[in-house]
C-alpha positions as CSV (number, residue, x, y, z in Angstrom):
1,X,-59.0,-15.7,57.2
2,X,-60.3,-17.8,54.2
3,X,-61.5,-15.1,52.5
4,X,-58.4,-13.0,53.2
5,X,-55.8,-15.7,51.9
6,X,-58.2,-15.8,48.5
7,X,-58.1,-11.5,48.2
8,X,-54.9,-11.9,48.6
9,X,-53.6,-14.9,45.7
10,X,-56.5,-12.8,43.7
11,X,-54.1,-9.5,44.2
12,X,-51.0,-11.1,43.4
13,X,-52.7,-13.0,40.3
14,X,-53.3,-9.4,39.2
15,X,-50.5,-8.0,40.2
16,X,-48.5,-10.6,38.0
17,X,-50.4,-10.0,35.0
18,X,-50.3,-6.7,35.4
19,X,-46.7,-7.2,35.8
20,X,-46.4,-9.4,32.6
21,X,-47.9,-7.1,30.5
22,X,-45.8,-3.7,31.3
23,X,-42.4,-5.8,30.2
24,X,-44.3,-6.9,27.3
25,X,-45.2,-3.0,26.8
26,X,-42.0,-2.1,27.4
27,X,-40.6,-4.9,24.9
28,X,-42.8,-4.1,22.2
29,X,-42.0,-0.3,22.7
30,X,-38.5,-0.8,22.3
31,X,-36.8,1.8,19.9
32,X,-35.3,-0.1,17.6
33,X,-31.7,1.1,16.2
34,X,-32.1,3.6,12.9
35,X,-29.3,2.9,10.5
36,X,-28.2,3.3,7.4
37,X,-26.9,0.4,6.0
38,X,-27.6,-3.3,7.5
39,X,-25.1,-6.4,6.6
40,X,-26.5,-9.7,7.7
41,X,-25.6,-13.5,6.8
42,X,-21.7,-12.4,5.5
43,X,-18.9,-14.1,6.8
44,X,-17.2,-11.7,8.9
45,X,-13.4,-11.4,9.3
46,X,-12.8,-8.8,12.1
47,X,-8.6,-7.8,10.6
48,X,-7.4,-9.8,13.1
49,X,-6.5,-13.2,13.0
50,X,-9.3,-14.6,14.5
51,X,-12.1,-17.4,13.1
52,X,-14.8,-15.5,11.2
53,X,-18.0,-14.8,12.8
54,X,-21.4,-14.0,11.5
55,X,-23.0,-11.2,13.2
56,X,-24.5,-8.3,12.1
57,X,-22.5,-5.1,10.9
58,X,-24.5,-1.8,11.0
59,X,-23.3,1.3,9.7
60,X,-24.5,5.2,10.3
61,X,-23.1,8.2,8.7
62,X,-19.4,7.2,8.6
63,X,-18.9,4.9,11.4
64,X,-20.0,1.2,12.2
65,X,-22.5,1.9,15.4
66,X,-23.0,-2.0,15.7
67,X,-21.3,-5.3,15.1
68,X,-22.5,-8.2,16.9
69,X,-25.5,-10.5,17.1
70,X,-28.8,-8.9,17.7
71,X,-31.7,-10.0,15.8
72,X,-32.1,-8.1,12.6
73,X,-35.4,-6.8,13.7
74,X,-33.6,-5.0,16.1
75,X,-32.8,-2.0,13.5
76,X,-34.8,0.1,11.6
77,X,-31.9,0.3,7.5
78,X,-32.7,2.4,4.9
79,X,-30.6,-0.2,3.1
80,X,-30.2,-4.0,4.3
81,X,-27.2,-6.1,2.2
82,X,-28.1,-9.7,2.4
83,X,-24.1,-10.8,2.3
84,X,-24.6,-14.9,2.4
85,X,-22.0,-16.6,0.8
86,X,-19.8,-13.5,0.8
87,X,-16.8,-12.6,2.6
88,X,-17.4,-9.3,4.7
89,X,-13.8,-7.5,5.6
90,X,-12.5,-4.3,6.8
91,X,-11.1,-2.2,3.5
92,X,-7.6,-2.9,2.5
93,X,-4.5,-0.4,3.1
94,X,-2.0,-0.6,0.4
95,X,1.1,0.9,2.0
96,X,2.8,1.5,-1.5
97,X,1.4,3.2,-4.6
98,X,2.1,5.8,-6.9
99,X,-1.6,6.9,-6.7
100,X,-1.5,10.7,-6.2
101,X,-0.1,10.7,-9.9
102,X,-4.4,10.1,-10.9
103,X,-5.6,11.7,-8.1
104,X,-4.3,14.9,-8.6
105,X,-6.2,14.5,-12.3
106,X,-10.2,15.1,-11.8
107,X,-10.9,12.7,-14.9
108,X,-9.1,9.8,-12.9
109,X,-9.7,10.3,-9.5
110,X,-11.9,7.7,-9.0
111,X,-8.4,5.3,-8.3
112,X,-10.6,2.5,-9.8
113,X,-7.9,0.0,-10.6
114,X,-7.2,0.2,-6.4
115,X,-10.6,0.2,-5.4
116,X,-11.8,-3.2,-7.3
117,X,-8.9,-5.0,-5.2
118,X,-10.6,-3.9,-2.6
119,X,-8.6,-1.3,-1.7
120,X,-10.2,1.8,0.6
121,X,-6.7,3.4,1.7
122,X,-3.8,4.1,-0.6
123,X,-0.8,5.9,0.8
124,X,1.7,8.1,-1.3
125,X,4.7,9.7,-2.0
126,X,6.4,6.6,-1.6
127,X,10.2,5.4,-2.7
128,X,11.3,9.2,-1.9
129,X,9.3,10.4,-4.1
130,X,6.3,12.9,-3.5
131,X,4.2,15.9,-4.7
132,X,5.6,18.8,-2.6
133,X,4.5,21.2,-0.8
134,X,1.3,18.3,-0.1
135,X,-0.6,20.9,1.7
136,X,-1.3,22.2,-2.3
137,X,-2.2,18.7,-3.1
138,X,-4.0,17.9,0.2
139,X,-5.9,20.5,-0.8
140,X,-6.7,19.9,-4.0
141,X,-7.8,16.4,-3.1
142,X,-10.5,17.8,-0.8
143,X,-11.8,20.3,-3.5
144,X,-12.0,17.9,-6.7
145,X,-12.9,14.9,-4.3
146,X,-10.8,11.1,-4.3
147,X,-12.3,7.6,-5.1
148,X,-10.0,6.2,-1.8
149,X,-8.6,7.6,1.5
150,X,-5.0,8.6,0.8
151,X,-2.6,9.1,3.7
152,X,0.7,10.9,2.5
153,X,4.9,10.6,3.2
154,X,7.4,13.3,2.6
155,X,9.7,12.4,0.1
156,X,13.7,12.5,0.7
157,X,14.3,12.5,-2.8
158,X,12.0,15.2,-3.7
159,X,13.4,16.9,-0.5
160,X,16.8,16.6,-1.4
161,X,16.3,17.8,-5.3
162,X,14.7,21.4,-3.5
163,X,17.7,21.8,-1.8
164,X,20.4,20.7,-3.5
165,X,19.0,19.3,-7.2
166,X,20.6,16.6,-8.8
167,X,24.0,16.8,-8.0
168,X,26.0,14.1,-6.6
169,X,27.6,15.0,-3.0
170,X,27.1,14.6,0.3
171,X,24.8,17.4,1.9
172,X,26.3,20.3,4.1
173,X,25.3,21.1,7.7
174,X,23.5,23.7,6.2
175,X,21.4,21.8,3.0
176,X,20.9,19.3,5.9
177,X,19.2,21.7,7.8
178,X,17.2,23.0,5.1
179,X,16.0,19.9,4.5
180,X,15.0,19.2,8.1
181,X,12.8,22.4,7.5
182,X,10.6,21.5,4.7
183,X,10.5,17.6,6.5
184,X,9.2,19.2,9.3
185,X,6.6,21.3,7.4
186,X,5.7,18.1,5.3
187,X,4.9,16.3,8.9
188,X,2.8,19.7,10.1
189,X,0.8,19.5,6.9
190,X,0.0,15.8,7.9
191,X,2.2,13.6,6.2
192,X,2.5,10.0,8.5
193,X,6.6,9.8,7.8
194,X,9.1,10.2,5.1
195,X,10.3,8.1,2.0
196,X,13.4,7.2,0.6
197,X,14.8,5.9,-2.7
198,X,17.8,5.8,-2.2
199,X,18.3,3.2,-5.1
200,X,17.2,6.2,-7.3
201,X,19.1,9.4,-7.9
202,X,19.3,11.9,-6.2
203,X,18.3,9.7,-3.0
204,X,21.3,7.5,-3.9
205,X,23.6,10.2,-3.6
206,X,22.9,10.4,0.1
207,X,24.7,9.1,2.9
208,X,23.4,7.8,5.8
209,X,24.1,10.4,8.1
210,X,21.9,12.6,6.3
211,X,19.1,10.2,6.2
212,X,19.5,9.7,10.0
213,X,19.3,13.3,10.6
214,X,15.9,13.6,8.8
215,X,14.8,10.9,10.5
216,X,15.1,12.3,13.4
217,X,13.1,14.8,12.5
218,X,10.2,12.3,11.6
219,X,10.9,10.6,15.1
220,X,10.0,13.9,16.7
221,X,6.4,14.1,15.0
222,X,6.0,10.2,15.4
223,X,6.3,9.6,12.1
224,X,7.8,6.4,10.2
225,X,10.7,6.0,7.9
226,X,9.3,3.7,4.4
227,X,12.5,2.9,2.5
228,X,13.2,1.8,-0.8
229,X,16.2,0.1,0.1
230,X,19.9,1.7,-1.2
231,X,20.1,-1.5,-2.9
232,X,17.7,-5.2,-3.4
233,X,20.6,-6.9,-5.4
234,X,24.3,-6.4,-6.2
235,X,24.2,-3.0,-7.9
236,X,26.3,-0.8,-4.9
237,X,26.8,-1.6,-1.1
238,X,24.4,-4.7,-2.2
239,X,21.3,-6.2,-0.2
240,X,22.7,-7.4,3.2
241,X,24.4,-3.9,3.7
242,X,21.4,-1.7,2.8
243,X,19.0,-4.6,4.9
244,X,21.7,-3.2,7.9
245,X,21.7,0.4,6.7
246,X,17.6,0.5,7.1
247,X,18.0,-1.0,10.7
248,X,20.8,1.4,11.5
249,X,18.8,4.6,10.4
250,X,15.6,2.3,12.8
251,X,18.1,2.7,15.7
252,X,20.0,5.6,15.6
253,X,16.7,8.1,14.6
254,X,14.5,5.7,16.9
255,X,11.5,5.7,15.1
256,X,10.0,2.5,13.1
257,X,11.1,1.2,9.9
258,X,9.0,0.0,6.7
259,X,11.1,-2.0,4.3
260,X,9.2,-1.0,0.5
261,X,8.4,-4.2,-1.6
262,X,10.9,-6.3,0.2
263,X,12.6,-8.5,-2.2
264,X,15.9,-10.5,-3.6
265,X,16.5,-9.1,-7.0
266,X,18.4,-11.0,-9.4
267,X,20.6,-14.3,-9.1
268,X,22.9,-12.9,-7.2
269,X,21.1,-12.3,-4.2
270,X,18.4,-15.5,-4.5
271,X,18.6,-17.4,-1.6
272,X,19.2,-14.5,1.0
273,X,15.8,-14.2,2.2
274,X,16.7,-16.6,5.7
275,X,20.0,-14.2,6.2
276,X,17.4,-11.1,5.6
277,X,14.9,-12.6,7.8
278,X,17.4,-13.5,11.0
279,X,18.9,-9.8,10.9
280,X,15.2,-8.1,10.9
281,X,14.2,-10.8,13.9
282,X,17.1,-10.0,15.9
283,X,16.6,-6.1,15.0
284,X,12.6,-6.3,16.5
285,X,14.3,-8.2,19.6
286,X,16.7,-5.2,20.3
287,X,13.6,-3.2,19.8
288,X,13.5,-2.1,16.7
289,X,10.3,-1.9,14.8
290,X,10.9,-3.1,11.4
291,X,8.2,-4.4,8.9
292,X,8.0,-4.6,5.1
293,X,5.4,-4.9,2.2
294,X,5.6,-7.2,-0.2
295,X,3.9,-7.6,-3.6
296,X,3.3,-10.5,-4.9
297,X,4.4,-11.0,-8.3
298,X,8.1,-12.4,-9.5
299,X,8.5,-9.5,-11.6
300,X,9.2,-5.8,-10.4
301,X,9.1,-2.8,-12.3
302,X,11.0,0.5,-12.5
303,X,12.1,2.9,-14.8
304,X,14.4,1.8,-17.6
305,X,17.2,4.6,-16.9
306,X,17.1,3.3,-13.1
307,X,17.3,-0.7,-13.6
308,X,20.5,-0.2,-15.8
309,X,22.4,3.3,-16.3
310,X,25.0,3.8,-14.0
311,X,24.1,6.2,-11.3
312,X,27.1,8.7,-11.7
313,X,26.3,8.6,-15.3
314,X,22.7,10.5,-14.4
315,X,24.0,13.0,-11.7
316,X,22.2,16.2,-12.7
317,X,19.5,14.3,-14.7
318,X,19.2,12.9,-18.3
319,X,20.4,15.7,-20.3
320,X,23.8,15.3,-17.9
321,X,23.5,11.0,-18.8
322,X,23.5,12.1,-22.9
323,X,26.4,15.0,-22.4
324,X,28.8,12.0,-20.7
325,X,27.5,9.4,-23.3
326,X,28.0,11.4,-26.5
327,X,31.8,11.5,-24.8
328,X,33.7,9.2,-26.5
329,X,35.8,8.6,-24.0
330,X,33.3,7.6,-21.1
331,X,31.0,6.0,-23.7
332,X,32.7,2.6,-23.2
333,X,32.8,2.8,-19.8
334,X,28.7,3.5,-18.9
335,X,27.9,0.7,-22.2
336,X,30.3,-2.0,-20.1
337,X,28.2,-0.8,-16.8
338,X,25.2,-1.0,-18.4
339,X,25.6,-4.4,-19.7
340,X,26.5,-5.5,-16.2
341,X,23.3,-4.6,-14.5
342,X,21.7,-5.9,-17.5
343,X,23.1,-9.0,-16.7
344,X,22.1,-8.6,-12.9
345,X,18.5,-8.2,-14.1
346,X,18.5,-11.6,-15.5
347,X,19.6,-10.9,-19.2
348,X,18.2,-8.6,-21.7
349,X,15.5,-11.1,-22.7
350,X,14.4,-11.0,-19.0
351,X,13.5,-6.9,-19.4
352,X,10.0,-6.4,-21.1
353,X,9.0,-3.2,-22.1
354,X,5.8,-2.1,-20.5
355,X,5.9,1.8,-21.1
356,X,7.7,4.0,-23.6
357,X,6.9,7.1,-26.2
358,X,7.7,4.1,-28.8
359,X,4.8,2.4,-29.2
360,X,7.1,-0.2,-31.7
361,X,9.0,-1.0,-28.6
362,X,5.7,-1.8,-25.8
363,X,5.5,-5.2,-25.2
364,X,9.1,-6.4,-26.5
365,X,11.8,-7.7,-24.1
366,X,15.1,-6.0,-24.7
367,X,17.0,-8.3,-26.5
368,X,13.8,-7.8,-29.4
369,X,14.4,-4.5,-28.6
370,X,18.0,-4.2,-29.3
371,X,17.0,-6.3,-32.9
372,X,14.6,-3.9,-33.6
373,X,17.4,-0.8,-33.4
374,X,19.8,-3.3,-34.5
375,X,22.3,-2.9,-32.0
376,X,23.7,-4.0,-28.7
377,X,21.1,-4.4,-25.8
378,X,23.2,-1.9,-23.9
379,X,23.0,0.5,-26.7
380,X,19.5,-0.6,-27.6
381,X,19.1,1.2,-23.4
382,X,20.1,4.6,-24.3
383,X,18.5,4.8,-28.3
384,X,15.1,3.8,-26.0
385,X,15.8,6.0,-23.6
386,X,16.1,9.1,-26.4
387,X,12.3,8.5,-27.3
388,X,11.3,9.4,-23.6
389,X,10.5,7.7,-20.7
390,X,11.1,3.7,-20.8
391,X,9.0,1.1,-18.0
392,X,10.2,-1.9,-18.1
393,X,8.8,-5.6,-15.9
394,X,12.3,-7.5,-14.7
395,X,11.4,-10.9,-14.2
396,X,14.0,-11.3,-11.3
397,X,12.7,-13.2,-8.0
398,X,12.3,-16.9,-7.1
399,X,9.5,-18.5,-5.2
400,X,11.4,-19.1,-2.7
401,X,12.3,-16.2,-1.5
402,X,8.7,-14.1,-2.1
403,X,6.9,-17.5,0.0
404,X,9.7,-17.0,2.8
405,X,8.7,-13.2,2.7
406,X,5.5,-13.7,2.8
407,X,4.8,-16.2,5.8
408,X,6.4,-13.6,8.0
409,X,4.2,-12.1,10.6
410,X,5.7,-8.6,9.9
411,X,5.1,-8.4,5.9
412,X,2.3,-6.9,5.0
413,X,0.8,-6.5,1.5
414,X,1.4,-3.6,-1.0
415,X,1.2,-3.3,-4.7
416,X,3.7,-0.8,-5.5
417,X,1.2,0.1,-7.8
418,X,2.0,1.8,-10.9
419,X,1.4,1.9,-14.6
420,X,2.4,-1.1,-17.1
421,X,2.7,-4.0,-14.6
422,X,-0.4,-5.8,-13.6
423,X,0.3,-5.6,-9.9
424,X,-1.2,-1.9,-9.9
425,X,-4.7,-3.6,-10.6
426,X,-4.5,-7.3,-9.3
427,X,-2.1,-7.2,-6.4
428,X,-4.5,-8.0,-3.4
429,X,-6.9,-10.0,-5.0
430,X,-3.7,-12.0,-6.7
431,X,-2.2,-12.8,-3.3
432,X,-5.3,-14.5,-2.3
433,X,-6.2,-16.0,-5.1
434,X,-3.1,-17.9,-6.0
435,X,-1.0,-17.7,-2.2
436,X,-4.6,-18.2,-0.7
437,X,-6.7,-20.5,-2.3
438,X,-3.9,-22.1,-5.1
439,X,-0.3,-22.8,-2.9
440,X,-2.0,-22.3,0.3
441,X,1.3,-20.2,1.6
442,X,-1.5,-18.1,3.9
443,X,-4.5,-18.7,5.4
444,X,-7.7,-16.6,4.5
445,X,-7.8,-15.0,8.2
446,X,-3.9,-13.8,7.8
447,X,-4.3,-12.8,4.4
448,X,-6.9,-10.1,5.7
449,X,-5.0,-9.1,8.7
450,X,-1.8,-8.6,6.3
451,X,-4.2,-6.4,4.0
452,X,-5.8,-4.1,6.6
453,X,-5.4,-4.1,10.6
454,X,-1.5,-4.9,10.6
455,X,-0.9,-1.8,7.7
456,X,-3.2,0.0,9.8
457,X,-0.9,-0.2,12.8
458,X,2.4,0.1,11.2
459,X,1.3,3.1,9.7
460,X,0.1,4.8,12.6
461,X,-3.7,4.8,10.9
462,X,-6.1,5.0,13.1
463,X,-9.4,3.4,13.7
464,X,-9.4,1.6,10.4
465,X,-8.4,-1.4,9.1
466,X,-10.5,-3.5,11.9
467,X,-14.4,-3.8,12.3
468,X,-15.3,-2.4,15.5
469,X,-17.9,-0.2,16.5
470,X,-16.7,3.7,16.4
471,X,-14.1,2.5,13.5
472,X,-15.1,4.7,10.4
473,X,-16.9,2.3,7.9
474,X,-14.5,1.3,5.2
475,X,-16.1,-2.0,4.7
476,X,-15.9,-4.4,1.5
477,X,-17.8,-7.6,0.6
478,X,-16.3,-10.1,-2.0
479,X,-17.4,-13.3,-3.4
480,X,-14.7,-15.8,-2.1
481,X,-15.6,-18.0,-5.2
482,X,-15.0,-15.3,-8.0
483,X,-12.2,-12.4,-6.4
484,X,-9.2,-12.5,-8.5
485,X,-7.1,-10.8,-10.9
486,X,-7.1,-10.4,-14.8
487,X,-4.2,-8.1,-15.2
488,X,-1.1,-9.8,-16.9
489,X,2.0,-8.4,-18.5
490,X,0.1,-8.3,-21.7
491,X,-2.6,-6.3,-21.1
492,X,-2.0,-5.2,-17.5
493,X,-5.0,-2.5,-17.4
494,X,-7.6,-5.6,-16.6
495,X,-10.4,-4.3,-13.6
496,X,-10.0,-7.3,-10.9
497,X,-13.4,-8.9,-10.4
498,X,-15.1,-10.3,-7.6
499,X,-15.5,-7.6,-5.3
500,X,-19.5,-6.8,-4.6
501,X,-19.6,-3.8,-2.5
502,X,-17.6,-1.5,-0.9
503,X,-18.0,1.2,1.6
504,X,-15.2,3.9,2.0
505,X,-16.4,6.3,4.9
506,X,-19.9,4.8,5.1
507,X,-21.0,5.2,2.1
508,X,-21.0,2.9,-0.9
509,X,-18.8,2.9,-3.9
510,X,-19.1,0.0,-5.2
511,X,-22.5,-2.0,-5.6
512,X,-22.9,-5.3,-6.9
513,X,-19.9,-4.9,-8.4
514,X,-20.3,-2.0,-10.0
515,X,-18.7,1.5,-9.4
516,X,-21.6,4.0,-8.5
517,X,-19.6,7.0,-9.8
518,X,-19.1,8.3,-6.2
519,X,-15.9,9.7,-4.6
520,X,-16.3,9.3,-0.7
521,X,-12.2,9.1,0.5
522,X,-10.5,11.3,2.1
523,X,-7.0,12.6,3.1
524,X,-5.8,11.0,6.7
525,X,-3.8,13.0,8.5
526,X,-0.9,11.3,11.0
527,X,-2.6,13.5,13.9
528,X,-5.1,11.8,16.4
529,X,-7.7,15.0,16.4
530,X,-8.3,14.4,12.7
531,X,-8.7,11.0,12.5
């Protein structure tokens, strides 16, 4: 019995070891994880408002495969990214440029002064405005190759001008119709909603009826309505009224509603951000989705012609503003106009000249302007406007109202990007740098989630703007320390710095801060199968 009790510990001893030994096999056999690119030590901000984390991020091909907090020796990277010290986020999505005006041209393409904000998604065709038919463009944007993602919207304006052209008039059954057509063809090509400008001729010579009924159309492909409003000041129906005319087209078309670069222009609107704020709470309680970007600068920009000729005085385009202002008799009446919305912009020294075929003329406000021509400011307008096109900055918004914007949980950050103001290359890292780190109106976690994973919702853009695994891999890395802007209204063609690396569909564009002369977007569609 002895000697059986002492077989039989000797056979489990064995056993044991023998048992000890295959899982340490097995461990040491393990298949470890190939992937491309390995991110270790960052501090990792999700999109969402949540404390950061510092676990792994592991990208292959396109898509992150991994994101959590296995050893490092757990993968086999061709490349490893050592990001301690830096701040690892999903890509941001500007919801408002004027991109597709360089990246329809091969030489600038690249959309460089988006991607070093850390930028990975731009969408176009914004303020009613947009290259038609896009499938031409689409497909141009494939062939040449794009430095960002670009998701597209169907412009009214542009719409409108095919059907009808510049006149000002309400549209027919017919023309309203037609341009139900080429909406719908604009959402079959891809396009995630339509624009409006309806501040700018020929959008402004719509009524809301017509803007409903393409809407509508939009609602049908789950699409959403991004509005330049009919009016941010005191210009027309004024800022309440077109704040209530955006919620009305929300709830009549059903379909969600993005308020463009949401704003109190000019003195005689400062102050209504609360009034703004309650009707947009109340709309989301009915059900309603309403949101808005916001850029953050105290300054917007816009064409000369559209911050201060009256709009009948345009209908059928400039050569139509210069027959009526040659007339003597109607001269008077567009100089008096013009001098009013001057005064609505803050005054004529409050209107710097960013842009214009006058190069004696860049960089002057126009009062120095109208001493230059010497003239009247309002007269200084349409001399300027002879030369060519005019850009001007209207330093016209008060704290006040862009930190009350800005704290909202449904504002989201945008740039409105576009050329000779400095929020087309500093806008996100502006925002963090001065409403982040400076005045402390955000924290860093919200200021993220504003700058990817909520656009990426409104929008309808799928599986981006968050670090998950299966999400494609537009990934940056910035130095918290260093990211900031260097455009100003002086030179406002300043590179932001700060930003390390970033990764646009997996692959890297930017390296230790500098571009590697790649172009890795690509054009989103609205449609699920694509994305």
């Amino acid at each position: 019995m002895r000697v059986f009790i002492k077989s039989y510990k000797m056979f489990l001893c064995q056993m044991g070891l023998l048992l000890i030994g295959a899982v340490l096999m097995l461990s040491c056999s393990e298949k470890k994880l190939e992937v491309d690119t390995l991110i270790i030590n960052g501090t990792i901000f999700n999109g969402e408002i949540i404390s950061p984390d510092t676990t792994l991020v592991a990208i292959k091909d396109d898509r992150i495969v991994y994101l959590g907090n296995k050893n490092q020796d757990s993968f086999k990277a061709n490349r490893i990214i050592d990001a301690k010290g830096l701040i690892v986020s999903p890509g941001f999505i500007d919801p408002h440029t004027h991109a597709d005006r360089e990246l329809k041209d091969p030489e600038l393409s690249h959309n460089k002064p988006f991607l070093y904000q850390g930028i990975t998604t731009v969408v176009v065709g914004n303020d009613g405005d947009s290259f038609f038919p896009s499938i031409e463009y689409i497909k141009k944007y494939q062939s040449q190759g794009i430095g960002t993602n670009v998701a597209l919207l169907a412009g009214h304006g542009t719409i409108r001008k095919r059907v009808m052209g510049n006149s000002d008039r309400k549209a027919t059954k017919l023309e309203i119709s037609k341009m139900q057509e080429l909406v719908q063809k604009e959402m079959d090509a891809g396009a995630f909603g339509m624009s409006t400008g309806l501040f700018y001729a020929p959008g402004s010579y719509s009524d809301t009826k017509e803007v409903i009924a393409l809407a509508k159309t939009v609602a049908q492909n789950n699409g959403i309505y991004d509005t330049h409003l009919r009016d941010e000041s005191s210009y027309t129906v004024g800022l309440i009224p077109a704040i209530e005319e955006a919620i009305e087209i929300g709830r009549q078309a059903s379909l969600p509603i993005h308020i463009s670069h949401i704003k109190c222009l000019g003195v005689d609107v400062w102050g209504q951000s609360n009034l703004i704020i309650d009707l947009i709470e109340n709309a989301r309680k009915e059900g309603i989705e309403v949101s808005a970007n916001q850029y953050p600068y105290d300054a917007s920009a816009t064409g000369l012609k559209a911050a201060v000729v009256p709009r009948w005085a345009e209908s059928g385009g400039k050569d139509s503003l210069f027959i009526r202002y040659d007339n003597k008799s109607l001269r008077s009446k567009i100089l008096e106009e013009t001098k009013k919305n001057i005064v609505r912009r803050g005054g004529p020294e409050k209107l710097l000249i960013v842009k214009s075929e006058d190069s004696a003329i860049v960089g002057k406000n126009l009062l120095e302007v109208s001493e230059i021509y010497r003239t009247t400011p309002s007269e200084a307008v349409y001399k300027a406007l002879k030369t060519g096109y005019v850009r001007v900055a209207s330093f016209n918004m008060n704290t006040e109202d862009i930190h009350n914007f800005m704290e909202q949980p449904w504002v989201v950050t945008g740039s409105d990007g576009n050329t000779g103001h400095p929020r087309k290359y500093g806008s996100f890292p502006r925002k963090y740098n001065k409403y982040v780190r400076e005045e402390k109106v955000l924290g860093l976690s919200a200021f993220l989630q504003k700058s990817t994973s909520l656009t990426a919702d409104i929008l309808g853009i799928v599986k981006r703007g968050r670090l998950k695994e299966g999400n494609y891999a537009d990934i940056i890395i910035f130095n918290p320390e260093t990211f900031k802007d260097i455009a100003n209204y002086n030179d406002s063609f300043q590179l932001s710095q700060g930003l390390e690396f970033s990764f646009i569909n997996g692959k890297l564009v930017i390296e230790k801060g500098k571009y590697l002369e790649v172009l890795n977007g690509m054009v989103l569609h609205r449609t699920v199968k694509n994305q």
